[in-house]
Backbone as ProteinMPNN parsed JSONL, in Angstrom:
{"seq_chain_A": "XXXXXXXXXXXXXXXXXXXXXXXXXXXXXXXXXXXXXXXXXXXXXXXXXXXXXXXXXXXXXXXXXXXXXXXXXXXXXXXXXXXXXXXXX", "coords_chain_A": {"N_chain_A": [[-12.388, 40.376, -12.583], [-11.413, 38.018, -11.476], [-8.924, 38.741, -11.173], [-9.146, 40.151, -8.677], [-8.857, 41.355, -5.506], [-10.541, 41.043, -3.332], [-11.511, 38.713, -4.79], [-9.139, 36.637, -4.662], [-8.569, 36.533, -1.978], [-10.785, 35.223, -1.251], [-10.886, 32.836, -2.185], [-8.379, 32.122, -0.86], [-8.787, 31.86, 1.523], [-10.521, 29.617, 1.328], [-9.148, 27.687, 0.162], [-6.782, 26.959, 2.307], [-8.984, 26.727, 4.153], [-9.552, 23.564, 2.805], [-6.771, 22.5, 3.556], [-6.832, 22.549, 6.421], [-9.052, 20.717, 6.631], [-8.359, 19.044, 5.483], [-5.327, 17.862, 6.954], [-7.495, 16.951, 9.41], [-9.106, 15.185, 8.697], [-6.513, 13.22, 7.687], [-5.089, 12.671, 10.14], [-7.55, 11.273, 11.63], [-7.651, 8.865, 9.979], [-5.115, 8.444, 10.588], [-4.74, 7.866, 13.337], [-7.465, 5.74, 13.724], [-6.133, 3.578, 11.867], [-3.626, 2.971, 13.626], [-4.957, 3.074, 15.997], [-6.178, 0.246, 15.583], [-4.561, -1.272, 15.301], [-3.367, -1.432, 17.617], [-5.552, -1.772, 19.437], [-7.578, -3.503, 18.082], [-9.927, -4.369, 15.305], [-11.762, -1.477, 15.047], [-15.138, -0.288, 16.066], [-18.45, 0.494, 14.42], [-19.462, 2.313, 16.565], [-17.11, 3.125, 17.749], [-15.877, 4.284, 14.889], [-17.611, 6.378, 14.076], [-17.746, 8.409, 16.423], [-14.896, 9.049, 16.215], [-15.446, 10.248, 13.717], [-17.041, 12.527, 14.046], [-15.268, 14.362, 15.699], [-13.748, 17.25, 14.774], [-11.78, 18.916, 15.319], [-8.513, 19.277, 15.222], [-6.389, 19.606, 17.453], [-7.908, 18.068, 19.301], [-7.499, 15.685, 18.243], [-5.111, 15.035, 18.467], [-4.397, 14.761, 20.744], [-5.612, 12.683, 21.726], [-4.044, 10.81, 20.01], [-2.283, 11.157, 21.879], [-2.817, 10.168, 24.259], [-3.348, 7.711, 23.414], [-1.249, 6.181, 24.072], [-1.42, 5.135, 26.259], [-3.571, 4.145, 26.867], [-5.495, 1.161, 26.798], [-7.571, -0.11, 25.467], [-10.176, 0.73, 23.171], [-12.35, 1.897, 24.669], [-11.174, 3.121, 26.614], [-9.568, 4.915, 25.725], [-11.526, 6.597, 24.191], [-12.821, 6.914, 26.61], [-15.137, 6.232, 26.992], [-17.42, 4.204, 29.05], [-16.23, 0.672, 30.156], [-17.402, -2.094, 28.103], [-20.434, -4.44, 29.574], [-19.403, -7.363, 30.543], [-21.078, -10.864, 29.263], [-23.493, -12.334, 30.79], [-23.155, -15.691, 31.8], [-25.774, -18.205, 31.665], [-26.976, -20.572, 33.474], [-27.831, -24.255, 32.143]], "CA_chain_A": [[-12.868, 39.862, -11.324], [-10.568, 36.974, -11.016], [-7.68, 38.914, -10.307], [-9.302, 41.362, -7.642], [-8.102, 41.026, -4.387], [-11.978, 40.235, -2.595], [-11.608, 37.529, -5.414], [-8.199, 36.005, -4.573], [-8.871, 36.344, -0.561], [-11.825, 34.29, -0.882], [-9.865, 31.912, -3.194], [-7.121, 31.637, -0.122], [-9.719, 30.952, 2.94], [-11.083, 28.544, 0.725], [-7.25, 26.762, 0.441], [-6.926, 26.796, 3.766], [-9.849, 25.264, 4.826], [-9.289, 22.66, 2.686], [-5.89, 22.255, 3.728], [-7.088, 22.093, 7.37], [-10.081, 19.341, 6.531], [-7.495, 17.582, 5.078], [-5.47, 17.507, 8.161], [-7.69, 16.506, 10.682], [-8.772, 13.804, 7.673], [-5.238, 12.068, 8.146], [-5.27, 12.254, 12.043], [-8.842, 10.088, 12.123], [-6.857, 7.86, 9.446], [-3.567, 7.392, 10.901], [-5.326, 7.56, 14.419], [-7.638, 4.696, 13.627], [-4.902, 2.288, 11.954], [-2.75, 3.224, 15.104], [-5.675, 2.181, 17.511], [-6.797, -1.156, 15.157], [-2.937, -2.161, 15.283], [-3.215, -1.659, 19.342], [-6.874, -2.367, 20.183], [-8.161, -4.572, 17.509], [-10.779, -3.434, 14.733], [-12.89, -0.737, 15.745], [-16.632, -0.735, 15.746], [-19.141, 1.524, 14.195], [-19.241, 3.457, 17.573], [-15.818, 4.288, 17.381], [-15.681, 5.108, 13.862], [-18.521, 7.41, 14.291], [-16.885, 8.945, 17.515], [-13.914, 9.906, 15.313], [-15.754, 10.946, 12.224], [-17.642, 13.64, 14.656], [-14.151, 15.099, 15.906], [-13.328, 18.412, 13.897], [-10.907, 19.519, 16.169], [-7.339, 18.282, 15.193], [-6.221, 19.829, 18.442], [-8.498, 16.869, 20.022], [-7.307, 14.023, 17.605], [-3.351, 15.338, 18.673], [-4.82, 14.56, 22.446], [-6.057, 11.192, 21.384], [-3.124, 10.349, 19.617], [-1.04, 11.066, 22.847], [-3.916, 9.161, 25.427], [-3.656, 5.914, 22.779], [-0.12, 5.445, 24.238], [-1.582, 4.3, 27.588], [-4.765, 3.416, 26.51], [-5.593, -0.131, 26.846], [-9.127, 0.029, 24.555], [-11.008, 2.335, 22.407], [-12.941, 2.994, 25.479], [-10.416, 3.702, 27.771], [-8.771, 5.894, 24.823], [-12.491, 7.503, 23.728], [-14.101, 7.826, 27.501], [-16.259, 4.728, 27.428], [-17.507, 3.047, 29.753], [-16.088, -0.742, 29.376], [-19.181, -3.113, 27.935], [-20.589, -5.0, 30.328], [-19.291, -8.876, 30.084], [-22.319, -10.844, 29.317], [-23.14, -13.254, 31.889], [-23.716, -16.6, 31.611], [-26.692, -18.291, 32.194], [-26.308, -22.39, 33.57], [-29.209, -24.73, 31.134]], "C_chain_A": [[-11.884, 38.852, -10.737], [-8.976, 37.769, -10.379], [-8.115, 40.216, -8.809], [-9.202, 40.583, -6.167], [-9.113, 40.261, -2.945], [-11.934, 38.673, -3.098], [-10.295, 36.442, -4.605], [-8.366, 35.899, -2.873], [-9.639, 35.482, -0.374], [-10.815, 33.065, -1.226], [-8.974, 30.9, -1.567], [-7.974, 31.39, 1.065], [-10.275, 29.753, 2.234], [-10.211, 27.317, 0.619], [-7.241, 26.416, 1.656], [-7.447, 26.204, 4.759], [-9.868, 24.344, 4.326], [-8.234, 21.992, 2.916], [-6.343, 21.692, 5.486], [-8.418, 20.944, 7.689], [-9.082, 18.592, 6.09], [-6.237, 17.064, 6.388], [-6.067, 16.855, 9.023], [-8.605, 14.992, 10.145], [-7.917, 12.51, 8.649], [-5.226, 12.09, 9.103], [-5.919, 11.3, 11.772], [-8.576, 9.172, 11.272], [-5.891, 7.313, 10.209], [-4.132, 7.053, 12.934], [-6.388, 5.931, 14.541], [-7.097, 3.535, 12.891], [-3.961, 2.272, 12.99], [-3.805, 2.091, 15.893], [-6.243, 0.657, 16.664], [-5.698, -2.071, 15.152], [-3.364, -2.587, 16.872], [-4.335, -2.335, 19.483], [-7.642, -3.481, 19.68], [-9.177, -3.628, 16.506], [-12.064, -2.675, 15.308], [-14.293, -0.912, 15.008], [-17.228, 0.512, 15.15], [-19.217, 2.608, 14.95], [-18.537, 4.188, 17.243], [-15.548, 4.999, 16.065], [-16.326, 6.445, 13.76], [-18.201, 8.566, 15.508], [-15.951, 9.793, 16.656], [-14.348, 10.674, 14.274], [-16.442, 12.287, 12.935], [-16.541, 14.295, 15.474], [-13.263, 15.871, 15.04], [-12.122, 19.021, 14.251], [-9.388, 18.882, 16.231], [-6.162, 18.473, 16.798], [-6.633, 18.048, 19.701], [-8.169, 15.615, 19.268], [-5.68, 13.75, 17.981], [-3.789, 14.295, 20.795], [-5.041, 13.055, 22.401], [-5.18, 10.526, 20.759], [-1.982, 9.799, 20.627], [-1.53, 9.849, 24.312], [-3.83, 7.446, 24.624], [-2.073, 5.075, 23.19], [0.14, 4.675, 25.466], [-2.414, 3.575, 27.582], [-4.673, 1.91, 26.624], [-6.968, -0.859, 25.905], [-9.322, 0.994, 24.288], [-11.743, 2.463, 23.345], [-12.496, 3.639, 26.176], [-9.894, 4.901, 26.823], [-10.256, 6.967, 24.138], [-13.285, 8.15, 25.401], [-14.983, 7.045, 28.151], [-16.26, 4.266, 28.192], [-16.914, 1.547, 29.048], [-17.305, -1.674, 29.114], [-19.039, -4.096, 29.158], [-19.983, -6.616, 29.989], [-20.326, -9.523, 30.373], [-22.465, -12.212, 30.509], [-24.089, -14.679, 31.104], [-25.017, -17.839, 32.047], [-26.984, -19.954, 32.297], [-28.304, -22.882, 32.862], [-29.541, -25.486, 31.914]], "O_chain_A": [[-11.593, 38.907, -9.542], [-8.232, 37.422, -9.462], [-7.311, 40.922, -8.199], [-9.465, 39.406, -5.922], [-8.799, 39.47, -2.055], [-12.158, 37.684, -2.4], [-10.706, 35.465, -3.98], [-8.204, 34.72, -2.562], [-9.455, 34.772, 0.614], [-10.081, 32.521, -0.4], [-8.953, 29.7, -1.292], [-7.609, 30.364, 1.64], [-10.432, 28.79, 2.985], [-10.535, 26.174, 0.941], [-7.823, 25.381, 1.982], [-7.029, 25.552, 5.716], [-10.27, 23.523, 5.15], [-8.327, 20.801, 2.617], [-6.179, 20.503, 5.762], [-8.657, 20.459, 8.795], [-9.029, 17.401, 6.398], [-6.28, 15.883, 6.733], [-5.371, 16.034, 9.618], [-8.776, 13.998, 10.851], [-8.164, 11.644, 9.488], [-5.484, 10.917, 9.377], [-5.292, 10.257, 11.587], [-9.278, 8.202, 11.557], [-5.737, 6.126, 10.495], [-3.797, 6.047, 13.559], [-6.064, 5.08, 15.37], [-7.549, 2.439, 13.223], [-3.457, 1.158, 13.128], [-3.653, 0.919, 16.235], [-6.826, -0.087, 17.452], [-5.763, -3.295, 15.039], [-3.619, -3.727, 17.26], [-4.233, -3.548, 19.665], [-8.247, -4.281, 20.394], [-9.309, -2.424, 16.722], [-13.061, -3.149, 15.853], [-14.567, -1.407, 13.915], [-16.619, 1.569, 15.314], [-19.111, 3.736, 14.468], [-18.651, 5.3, 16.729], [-15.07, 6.133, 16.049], [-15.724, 7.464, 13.425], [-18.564, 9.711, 15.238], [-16.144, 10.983, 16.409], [-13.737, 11.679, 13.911], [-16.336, 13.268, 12.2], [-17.129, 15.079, 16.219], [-12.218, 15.403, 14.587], [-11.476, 19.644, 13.409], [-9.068, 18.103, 17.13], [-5.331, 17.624, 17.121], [-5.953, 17.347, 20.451], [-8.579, 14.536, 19.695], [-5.095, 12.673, 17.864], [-3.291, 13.458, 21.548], [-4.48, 12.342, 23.234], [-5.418, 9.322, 20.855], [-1.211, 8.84, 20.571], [-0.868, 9.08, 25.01], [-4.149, 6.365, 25.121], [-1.732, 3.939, 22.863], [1.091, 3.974, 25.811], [-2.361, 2.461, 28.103], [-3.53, 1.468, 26.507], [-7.152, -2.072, 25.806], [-8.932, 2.048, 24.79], [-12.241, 3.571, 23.144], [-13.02, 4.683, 26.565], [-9.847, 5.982, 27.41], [-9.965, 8.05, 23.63], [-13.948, 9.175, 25.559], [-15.454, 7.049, 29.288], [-15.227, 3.672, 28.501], [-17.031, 1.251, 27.859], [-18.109, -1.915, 30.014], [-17.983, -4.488, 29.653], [-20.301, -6.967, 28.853], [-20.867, -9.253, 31.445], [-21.515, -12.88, 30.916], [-25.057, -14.75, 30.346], [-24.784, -18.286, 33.17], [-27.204, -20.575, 31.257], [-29.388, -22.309, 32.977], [-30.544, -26.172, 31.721]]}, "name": "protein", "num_of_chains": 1, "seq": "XXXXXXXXXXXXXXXXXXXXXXXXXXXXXXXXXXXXXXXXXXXXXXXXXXXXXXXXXXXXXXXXXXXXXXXXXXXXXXXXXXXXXXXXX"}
């Protein structure tokens, strides 16, 4: 069984996709030490933002948008948070 060719095919999609999870892995790594160098440490949002991007296609895009970017919102989409206002005592 191990050497039959159904066997070893599975075997090699199975490589593969772990080769491409591991990919898009290191993107949402080297992508968020990239943007915590530029933007400052990111928040749960953003981590969670990145951890739901499968698509290394879309982390290559985000890699290239973090070179204008000015914030993880401007670089994810976000609206900017409101600044809170102050309120005289």
């Amino acid at each position: 069984m191990i050497e039959s060719s159904g066997y070893q095919l599975i075997l090699a999609e199975g490589r593969a996709e772990a080769r491409a999870k591991g990919r898009v892995e290191g993107a949402r790594k080297v992508l968020l030490i990239f943007g915590e160098t530029r933007f400052g440490p990111s928040d749960d949002a953003v981590t969670a933002m990145f951890d739901a991007i499968d698509d290394l296609d879309r982390l290559k895009q985000l890699g290239l948008r973090m070179l204008k970017a000015k914030s993880w919102q401007e670089l994810l989409g976000q609206p900017a948070p409101r600044p809170r206002s102050r309120r005289k005592k």
